[in-house]
C-alpha positions as CSV (number, residue, x, y, z in Angstrom):
1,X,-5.4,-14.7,157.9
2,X,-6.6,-16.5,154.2
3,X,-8.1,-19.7,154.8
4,X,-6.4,-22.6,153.8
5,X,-9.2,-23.7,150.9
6,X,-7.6,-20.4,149.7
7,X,-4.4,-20.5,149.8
8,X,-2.9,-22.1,146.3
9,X,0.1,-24.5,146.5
10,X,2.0,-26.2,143.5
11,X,3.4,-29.3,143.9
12,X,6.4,-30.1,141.2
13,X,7.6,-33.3,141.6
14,X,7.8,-36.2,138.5
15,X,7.6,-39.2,141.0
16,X,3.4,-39.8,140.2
17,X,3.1,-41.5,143.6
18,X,4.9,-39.1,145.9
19,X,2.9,-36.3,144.1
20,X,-0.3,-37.9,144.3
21,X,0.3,-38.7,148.3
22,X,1.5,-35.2,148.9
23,X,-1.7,-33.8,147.2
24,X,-4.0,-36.1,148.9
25,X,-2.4,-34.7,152.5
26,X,-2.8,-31.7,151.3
27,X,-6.5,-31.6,149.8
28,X,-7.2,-33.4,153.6
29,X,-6.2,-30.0,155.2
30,X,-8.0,-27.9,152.4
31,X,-5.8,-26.3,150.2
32,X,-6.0,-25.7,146.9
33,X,-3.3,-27.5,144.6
34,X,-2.0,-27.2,141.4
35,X,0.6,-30.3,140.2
36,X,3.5,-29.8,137.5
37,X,5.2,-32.9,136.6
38,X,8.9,-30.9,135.7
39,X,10.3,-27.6,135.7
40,X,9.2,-26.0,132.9
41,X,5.5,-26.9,133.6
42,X,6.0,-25.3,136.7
43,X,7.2,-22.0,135.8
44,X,3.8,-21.5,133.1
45,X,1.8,-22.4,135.8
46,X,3.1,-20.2,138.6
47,X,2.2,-17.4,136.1
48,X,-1.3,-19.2,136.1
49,X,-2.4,-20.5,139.0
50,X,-0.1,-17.9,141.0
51,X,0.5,-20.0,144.0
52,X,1.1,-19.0,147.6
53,X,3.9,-22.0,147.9
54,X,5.7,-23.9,145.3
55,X,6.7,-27.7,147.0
56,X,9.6,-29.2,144.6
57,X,11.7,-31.7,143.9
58,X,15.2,-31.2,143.2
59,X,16.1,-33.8,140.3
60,X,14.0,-33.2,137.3
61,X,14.7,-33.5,134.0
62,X,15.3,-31.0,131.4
63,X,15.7,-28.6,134.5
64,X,16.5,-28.6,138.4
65,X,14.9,-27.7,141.3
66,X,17.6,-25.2,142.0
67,X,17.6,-23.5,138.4
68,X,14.1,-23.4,138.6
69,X,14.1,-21.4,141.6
70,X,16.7,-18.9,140.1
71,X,13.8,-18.3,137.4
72,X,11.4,-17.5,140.5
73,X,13.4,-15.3,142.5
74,X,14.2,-13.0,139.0
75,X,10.4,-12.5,139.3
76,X,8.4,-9.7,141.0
77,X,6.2,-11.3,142.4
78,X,7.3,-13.4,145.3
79,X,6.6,-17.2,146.1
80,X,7.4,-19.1,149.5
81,X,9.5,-22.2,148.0
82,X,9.6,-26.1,149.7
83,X,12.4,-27.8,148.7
84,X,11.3,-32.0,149.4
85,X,14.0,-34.5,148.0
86,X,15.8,-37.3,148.5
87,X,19.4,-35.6,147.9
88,X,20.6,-35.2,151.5
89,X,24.3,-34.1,150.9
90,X,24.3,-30.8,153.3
91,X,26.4,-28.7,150.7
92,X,23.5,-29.0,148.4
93,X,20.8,-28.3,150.6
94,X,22.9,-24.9,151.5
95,X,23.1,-24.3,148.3
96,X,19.6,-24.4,147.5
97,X,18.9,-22.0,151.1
98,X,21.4,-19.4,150.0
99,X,19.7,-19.6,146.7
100,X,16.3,-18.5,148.3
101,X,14.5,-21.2,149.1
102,X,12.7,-21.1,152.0
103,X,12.4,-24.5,153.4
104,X,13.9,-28.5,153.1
105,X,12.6,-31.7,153.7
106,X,14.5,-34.8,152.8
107,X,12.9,-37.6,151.7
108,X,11.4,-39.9,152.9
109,X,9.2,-37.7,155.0
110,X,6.3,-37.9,157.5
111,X,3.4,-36.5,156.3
112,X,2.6,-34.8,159.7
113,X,6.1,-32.9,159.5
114,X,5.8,-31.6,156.0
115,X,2.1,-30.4,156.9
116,X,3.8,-28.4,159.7
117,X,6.6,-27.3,157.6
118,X,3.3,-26.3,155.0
119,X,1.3,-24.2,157.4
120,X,4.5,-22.2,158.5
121,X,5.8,-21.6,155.0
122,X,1.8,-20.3,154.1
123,X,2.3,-18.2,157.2
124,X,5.4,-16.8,156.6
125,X,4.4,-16.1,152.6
126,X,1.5,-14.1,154.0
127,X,3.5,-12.0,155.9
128,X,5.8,-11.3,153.3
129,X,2.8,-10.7,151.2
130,X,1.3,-8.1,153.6
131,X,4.9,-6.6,154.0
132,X,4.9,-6.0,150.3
133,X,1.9,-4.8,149.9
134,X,3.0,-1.8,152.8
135,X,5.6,-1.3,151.0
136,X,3.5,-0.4,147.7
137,X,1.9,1.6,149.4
138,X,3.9,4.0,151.3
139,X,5.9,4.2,148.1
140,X,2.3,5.4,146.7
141,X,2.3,8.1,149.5
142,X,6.1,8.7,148.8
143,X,5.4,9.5,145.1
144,X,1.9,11.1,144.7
145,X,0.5,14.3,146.6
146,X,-2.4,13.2,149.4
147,X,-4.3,16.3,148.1
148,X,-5.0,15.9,145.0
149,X,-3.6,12.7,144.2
150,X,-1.6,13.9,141.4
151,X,2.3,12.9,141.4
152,X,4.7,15.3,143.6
153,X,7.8,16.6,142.4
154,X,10.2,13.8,144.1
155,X,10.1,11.6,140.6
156,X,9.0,13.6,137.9
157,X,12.2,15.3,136.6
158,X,13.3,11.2,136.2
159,X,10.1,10.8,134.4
160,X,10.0,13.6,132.3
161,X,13.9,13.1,131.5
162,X,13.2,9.6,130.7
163,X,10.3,10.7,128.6
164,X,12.6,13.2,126.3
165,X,15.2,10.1,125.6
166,X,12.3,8.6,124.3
167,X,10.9,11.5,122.2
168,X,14.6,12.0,120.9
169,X,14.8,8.3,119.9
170,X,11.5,8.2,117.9
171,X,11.4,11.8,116.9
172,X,8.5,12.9,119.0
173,X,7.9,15.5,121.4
174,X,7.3,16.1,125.1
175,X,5.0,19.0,126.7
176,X,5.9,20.4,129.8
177,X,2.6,22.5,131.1
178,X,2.7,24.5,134.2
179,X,-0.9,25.8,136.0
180,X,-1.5,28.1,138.1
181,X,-4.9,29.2,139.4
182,X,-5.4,33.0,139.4
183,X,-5.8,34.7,142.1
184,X,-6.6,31.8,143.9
185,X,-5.2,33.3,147.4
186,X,-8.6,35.1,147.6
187,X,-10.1,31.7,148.2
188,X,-8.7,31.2,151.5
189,X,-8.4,34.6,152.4
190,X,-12.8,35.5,151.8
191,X,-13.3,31.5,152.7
192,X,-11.3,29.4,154.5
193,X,-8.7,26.9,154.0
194,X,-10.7,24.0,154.1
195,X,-12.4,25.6,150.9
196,X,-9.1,25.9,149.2
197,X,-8.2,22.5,150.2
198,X,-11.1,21.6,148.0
199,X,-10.6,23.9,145.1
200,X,-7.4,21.7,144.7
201,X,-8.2,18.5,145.4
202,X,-11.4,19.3,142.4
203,X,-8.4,20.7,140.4
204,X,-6.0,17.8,140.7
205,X,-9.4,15.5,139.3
206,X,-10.0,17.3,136.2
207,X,-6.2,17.4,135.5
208,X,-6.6,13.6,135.8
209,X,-9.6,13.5,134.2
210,X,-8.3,15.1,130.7
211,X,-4.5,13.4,130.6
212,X,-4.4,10.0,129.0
213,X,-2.8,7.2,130.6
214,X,0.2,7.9,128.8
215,X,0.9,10.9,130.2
216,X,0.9,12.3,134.3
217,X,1.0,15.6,136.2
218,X,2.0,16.5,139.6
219,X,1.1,19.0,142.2
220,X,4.1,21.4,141.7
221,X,3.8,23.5,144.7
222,X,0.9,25.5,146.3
223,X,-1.7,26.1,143.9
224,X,0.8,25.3,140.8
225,X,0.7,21.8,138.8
226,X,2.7,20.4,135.9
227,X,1.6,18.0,133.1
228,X,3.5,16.1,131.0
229,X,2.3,15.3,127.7
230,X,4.2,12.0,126.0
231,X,3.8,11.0,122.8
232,X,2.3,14.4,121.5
233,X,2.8,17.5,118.7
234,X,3.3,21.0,119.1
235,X,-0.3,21.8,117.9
236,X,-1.2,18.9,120.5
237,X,0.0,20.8,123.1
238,X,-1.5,23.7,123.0
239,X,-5.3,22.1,122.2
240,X,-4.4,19.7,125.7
241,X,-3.6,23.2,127.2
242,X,-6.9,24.9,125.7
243,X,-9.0,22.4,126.9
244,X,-7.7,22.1,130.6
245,X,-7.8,26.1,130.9
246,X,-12.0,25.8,129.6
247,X,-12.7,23.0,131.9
248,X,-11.1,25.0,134.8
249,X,-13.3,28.4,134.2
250,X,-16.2,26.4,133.5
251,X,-15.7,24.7,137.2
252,X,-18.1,25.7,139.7
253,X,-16.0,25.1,142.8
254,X,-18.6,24.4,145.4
255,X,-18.5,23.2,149.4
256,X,-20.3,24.1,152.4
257,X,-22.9,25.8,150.4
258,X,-20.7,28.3,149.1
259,X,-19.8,28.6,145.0
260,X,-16.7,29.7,143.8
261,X,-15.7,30.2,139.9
262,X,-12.0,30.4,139.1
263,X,-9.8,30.6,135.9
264,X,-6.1,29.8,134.9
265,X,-3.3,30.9,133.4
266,X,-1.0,28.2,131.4
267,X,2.5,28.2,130.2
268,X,3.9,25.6,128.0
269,X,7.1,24.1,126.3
270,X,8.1,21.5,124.0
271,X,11.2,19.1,124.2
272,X,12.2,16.2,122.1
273,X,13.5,15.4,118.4
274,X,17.0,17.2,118.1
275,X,16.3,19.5,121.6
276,X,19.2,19.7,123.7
277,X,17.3,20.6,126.5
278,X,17.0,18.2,129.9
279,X,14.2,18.4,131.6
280,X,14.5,20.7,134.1
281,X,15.5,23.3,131.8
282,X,11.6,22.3,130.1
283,X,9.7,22.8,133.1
284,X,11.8,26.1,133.5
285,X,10.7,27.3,130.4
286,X,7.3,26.3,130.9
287,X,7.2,28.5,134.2
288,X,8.4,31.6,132.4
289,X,5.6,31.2,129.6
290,X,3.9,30.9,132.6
291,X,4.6,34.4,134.0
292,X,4.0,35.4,130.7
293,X,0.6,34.3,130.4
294,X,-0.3,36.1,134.2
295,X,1.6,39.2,132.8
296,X,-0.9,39.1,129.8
297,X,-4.0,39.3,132.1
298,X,-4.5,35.4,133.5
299,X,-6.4,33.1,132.1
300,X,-5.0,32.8,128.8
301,X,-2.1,30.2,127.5
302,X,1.4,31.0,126.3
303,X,4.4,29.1,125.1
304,X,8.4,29.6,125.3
């Protein structure tokens, strides 16, 4: 559990006195506050001092509680919300619940039952914080390979296809790049698998290692990976290709004191502008150049 001198609340409320008692109570118990006097104010400072809990008011001007809170639940980032006012009419206050907030107090309150109602809604947000963050990450195991922690294959045709759209819009071009290590079953035939386990885990890092944040690469299958170069040229592709090749045969693949030295052979294509081609048709291009480059002798690069 956060402490409470960690956890950050907002308090939005335009009455001076009621805000000033409610962050008094709640400086007492050791939280950290932020006050916003309207609305507006509060949503800058949510981006700010990104709070744990917002406690508002529902009648403000310029904006209301409840339209505020429609602005925070269109955001990605989630906030536990307090409702505390002095409208009571129950159609309202179900309004404001079916509109996400969390939590409503009428006023006038007692300090000692909006402290409760406080801790619980910190509670609950940190639970709905740690549920999120779960979520992140199995969707991080979901989309990348535990290997080499390179993308797998679930996503990319969606990211390379949205990547051509782009290309065609600005008249660029996309590089589909397929790898494949040669002869790389001899590494876990004269070794071990564990060995070849490393090989491509080493392999997935100097992919990474070369891309730029623009573009990404996955673990296609096996001992196969595919790059995706975004924003790039013809000639661009092949140097990228070039220099990923010479960084693989100059690898020395080492583990468990024993040295290993592999090449690879490359296959590219090239989408974008006016080509019609989707992008699976790109990355089955790619793997024919592919076959042509192992068919030329390995470790060498060719394009279709």
């Amino acid at each position: 559990m956060i402490s409470k001198s960690k956890k950050r609340i907002l308090i939005v409320e335009d009455d001076l006195s009621v805000l000033t008692v409610i962050e008094e109570a709640l400086a007492q118990e050791r939280y950290s506050t932020e006050r916003a006097t309207g609305a507006a104010d509060a949503l800058a400072k949510v981006k700010t001092f990104q709070p744990h809990l917002v406690l508002t008011d529902h009648e403000m001007p310029g904006m209301t509680g409840l339209e505020m809170l429609h602005e925070l639940r269109q955001q990605q980032n989630y906030v536990t919300v307090l409702f505390i006012s002095g409208k009571s009419d129950p159609k309202l206050i179900a309004q404001i619940l079916r509109a996400g907030a969390d939590d409503f107090i009428t006023k006038p309150f007692r300090l000692d039952e909006l402290l409760a109602r406080v801790e619980v809604a910190v509670r609950v947000n940190e639970v709905h914080r740690d549920l999120l963050d779960a979520n992140r990450r199995l969707l991080e195991l979901v989309e990348h390979d535990d290997l080499t922690g390179l993308f797998n294959m679930r996503s990319m045709y969606e990211k390379i296809e949205l990547e051509i759209k782009r290309a065609r819009r600005f008249g660029r071009y996309v590089g589909c790049i397929m790898v494949d290590l040669d002869q790389f079953k001899l590494v876990n035939d004269q070794h071990d698998h564990l060995f070849g386990s490393h090989v491509l885990k080493v392999v997935g890092g100097l992919i990474r290692n070369v891309i730029r944040e623009v573009d990404f690469a996955a673990r296609y299958g096996g001992d196969e990976f595919l790059v995706v170069l975004t924003e790039t040229t013809p000639q661009g592709v092949y140097t990228f290709s070039e220099r990923l090749r010479a960084a693989i045969a100059a690898e020395q693949f080492q583990f468990n004191g024993q040295v290993v030295r592999l090449t690879a052979s490359l296959g590219y294509s090239i989408g974008g502008t006016s080509d019609p081609r989707d992008a699976r048709d790109l990355v089955r291009n790619a793997d024919r150049a592919l076959y042509k480059a192992k068919q030329a002798g390995r470790n060498c690069i060719e394009g279709e």
